[in-house]
Structures are given as C-alpha cells and as structure tokens.
N, CA, C and O atoms as a printed pandas DataFrame, in Angstrom:
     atom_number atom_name residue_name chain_id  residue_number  x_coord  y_coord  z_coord
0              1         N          UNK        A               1  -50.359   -9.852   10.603
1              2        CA          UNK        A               1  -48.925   -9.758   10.428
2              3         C          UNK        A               1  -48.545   -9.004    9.156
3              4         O          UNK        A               1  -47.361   -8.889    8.839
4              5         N          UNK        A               2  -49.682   -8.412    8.316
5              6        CA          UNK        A               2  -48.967   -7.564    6.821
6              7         C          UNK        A               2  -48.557   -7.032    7.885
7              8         O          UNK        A               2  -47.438   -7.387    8.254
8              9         N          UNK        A               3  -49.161   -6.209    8.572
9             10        CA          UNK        A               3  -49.084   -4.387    8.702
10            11         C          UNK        A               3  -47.448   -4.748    9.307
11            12         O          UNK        A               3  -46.553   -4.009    8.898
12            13         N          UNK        A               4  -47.164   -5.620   10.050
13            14        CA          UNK        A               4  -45.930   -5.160   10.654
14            15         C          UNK        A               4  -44.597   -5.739    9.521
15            16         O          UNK        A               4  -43.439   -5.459    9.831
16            17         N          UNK        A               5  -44.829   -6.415    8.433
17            18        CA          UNK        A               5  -44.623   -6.709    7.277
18            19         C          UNK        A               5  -44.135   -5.662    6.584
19            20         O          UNK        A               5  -42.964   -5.441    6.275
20            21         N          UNK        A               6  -45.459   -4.797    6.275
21            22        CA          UNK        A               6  -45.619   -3.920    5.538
22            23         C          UNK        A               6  -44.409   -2.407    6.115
23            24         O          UNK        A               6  -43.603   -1.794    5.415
24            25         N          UNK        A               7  -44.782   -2.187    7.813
25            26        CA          UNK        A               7  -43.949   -1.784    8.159
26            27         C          UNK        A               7  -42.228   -1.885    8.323
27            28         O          UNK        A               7  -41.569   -0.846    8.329
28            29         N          UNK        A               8  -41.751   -2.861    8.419
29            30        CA          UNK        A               8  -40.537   -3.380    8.406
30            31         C          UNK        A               8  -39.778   -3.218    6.891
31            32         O          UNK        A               8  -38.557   -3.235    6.739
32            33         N          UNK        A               9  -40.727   -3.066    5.864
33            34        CA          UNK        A               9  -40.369   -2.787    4.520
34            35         C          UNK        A               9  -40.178   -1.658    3.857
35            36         O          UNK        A               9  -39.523   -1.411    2.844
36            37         N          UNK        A              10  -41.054   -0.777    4.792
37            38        CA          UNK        A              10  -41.423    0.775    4.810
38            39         C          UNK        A              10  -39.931    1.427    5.446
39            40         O          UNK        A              10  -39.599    2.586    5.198
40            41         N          UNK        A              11  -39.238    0.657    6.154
41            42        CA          UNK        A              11  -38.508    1.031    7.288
42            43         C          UNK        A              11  -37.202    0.609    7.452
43            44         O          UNK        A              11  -36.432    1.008    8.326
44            45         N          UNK        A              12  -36.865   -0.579    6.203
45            46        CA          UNK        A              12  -35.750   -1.515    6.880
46            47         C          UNK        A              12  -34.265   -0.603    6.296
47            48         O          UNK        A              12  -33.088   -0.967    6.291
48            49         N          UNK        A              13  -34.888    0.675    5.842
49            50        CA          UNK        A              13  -32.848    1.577    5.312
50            51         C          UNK        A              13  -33.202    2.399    6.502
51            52         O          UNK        A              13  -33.029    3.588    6.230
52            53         N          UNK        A              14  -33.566    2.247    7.535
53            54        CA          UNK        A              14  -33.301    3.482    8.971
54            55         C          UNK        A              14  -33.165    2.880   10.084
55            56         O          UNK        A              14  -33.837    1.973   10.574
56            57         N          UNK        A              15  -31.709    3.760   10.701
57            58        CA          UNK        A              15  -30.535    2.861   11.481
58            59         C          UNK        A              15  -31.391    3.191   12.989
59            60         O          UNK        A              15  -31.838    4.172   13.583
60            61         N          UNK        A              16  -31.287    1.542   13.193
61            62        CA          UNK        A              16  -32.274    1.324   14.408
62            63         C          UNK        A              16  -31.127    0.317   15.433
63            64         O          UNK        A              16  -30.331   -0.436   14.872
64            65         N          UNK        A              17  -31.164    0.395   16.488
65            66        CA          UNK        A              17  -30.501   -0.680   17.423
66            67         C          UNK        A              17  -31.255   -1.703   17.637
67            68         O          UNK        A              17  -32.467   -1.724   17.851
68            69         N          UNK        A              18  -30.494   -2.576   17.574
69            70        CA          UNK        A              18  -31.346   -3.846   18.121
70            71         C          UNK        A              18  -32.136   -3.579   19.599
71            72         O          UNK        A              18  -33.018   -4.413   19.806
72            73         N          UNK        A              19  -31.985   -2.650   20.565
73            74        CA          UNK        A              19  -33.105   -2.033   21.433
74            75         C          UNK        A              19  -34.237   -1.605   20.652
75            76         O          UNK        A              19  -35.316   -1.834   21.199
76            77         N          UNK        A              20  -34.280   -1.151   19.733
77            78        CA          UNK        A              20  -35.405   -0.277   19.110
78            79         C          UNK        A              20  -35.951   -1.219   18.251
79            80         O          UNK        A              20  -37.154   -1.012   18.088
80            81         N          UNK        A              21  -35.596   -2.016   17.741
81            82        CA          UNK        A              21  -36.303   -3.293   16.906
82            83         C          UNK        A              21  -36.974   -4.013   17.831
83            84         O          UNK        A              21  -38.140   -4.356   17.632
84            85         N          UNK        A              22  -36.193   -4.374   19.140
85            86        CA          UNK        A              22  -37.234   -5.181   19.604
86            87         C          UNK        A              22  -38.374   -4.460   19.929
87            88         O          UNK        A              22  -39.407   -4.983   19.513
88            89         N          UNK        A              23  -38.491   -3.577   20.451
89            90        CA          UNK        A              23  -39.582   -3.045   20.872
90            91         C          UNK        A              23  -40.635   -2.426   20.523
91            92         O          UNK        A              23  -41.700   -2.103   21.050
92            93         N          UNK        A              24  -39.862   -2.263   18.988
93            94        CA          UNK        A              24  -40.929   -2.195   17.732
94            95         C          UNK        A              24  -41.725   -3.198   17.686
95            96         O          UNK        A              24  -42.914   -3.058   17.974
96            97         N          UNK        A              25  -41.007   -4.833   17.172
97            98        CA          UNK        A              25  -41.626   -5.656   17.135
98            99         C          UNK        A              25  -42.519   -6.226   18.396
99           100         O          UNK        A              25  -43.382   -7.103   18.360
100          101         N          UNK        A              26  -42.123   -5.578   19.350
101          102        CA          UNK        A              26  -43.142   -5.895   20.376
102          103         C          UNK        A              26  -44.731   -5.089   20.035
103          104         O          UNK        A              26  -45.831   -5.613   19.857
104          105         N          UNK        A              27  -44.443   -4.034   20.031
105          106        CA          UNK        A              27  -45.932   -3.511   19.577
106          107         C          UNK        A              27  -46.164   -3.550   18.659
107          108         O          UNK        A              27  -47.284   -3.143   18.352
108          109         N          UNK        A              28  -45.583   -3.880   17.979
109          110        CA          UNK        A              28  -46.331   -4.104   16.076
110          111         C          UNK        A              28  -47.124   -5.482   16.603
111          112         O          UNK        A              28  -48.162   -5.692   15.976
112          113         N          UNK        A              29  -46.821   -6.420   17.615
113          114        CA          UNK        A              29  -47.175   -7.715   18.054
114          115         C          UNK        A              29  -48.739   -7.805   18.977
115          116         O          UNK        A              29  -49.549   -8.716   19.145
116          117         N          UNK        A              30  -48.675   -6.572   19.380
117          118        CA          UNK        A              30  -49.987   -5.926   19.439
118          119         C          UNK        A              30  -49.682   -5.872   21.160
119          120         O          UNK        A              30  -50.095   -6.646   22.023
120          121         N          UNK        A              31  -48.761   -4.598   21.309
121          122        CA          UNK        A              31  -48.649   -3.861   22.898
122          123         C          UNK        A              31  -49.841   -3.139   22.874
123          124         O          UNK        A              31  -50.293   -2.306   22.088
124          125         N          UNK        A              32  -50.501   -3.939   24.524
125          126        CA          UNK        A              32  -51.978   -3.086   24.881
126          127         C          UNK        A              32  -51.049   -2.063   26.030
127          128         O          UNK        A              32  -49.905   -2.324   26.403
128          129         N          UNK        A              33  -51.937   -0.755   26.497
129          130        CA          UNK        A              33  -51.565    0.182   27.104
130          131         C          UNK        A              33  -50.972    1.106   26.745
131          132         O          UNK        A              33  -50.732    1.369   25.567
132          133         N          UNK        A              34  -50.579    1.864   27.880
133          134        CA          UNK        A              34  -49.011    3.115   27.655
134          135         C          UNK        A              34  -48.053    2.628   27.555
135          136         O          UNK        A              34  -47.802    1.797   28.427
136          137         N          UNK        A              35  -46.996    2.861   26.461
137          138        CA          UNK        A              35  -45.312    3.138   26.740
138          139         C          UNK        A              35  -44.902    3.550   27.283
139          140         O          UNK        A              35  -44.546    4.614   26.776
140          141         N          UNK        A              36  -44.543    3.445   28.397
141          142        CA          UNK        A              36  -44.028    3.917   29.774
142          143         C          UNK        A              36  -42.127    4.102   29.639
143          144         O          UNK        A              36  -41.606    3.305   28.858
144          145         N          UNK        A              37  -41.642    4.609   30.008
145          146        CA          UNK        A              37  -40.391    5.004   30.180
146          147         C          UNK        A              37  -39.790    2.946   30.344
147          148         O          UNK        A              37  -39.001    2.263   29.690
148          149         N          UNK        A              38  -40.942    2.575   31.889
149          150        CA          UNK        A              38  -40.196    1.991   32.827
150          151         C          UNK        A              38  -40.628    0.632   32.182
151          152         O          UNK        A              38  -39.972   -0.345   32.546
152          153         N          UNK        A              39  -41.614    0.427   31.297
153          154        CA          UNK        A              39  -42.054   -0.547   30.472
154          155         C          UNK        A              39  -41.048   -1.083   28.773
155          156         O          UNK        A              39  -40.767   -2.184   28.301
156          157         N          UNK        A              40  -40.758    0.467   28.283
157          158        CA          UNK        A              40  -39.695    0.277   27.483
158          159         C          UNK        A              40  -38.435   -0.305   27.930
159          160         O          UNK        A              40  -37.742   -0.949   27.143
160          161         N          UNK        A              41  -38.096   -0.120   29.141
161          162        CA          UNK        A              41  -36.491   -0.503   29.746
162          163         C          UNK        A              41  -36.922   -2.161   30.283
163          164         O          UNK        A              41  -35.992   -2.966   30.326
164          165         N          UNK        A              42  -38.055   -2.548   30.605
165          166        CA          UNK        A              42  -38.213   -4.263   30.797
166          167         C          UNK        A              42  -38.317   -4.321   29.211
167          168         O          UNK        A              42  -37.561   -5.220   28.842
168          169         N          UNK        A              43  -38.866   -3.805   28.264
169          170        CA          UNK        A              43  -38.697   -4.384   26.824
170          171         C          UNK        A              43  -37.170   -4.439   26.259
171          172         O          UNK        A              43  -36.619   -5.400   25.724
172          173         N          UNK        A              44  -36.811   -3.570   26.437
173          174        CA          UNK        A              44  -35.668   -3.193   26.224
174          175         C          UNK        A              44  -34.119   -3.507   26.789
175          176         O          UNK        A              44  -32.992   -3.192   26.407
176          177         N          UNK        A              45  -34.704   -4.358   27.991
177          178        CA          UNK        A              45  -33.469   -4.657   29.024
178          179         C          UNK        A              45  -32.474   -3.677   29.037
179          180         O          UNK        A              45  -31.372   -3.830   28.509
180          181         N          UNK        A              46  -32.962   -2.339   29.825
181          182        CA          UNK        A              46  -31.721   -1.405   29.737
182          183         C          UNK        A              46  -32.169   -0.828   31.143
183          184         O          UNK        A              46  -33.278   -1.280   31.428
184          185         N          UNK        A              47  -31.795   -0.191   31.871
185          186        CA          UNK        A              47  -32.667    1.172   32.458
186          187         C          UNK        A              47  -33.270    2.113   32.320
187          188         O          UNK        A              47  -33.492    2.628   31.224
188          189         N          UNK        A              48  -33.719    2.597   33.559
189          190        CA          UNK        A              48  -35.045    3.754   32.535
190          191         C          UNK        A              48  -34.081    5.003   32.487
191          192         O          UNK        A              48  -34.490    6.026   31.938
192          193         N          UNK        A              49  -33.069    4.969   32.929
193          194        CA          UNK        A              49  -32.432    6.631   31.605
194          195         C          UNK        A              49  -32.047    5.993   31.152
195          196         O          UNK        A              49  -31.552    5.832   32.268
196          197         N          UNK        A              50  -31.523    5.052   30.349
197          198        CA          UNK        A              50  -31.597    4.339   28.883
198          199         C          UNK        A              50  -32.752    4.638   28.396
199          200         O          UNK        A              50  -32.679    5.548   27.570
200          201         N          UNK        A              51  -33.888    4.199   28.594
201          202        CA          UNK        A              51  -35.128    4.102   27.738
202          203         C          UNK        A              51  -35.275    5.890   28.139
203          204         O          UNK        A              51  -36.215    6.548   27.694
C-alpha cells in the first residue's frame, strides 16, 4: 500500500473525477489483465463511449 500512497501524493493537485479515482484505486489495488474499454465502464459505472 506505499506505492499507491506514494502515488496519491505524487498526484493529489491533478483534477481527476471521481470516475478516474476509482479506477485508479482499483489498479493501484492490484488490477490483473487488460484495461479494456468495456472493463473500465463496469469500473467506472458509465458506458463504454464514456470510458
């Protein structure tokens, strides 16, 4: 948990949506695989032209 620590500190003056935080914190949480369009929009609860 530094690194995503470490990251969030590195990071916290750049304007992010609460879409993009979560899904940060999802893989900082340790996302196995591809980022998929259609995988970001279930992280993201949006659709995939949203994501």
């Amino acid at each position: 948990m530094l690194l995503k620590a470490r990251f969030w500190e590195r990071f916290a003056t750049e304007p992010l949506n609460g879409r993009q935080i979560k899904v940060l914190n999802r893989m900082l949480d340790g996302f196995e695989g591809k980022l998929t369009s259609s995988k970001w929009a279930k992280l993201a609860i949006c659709s995939q032209d949203t994501a």
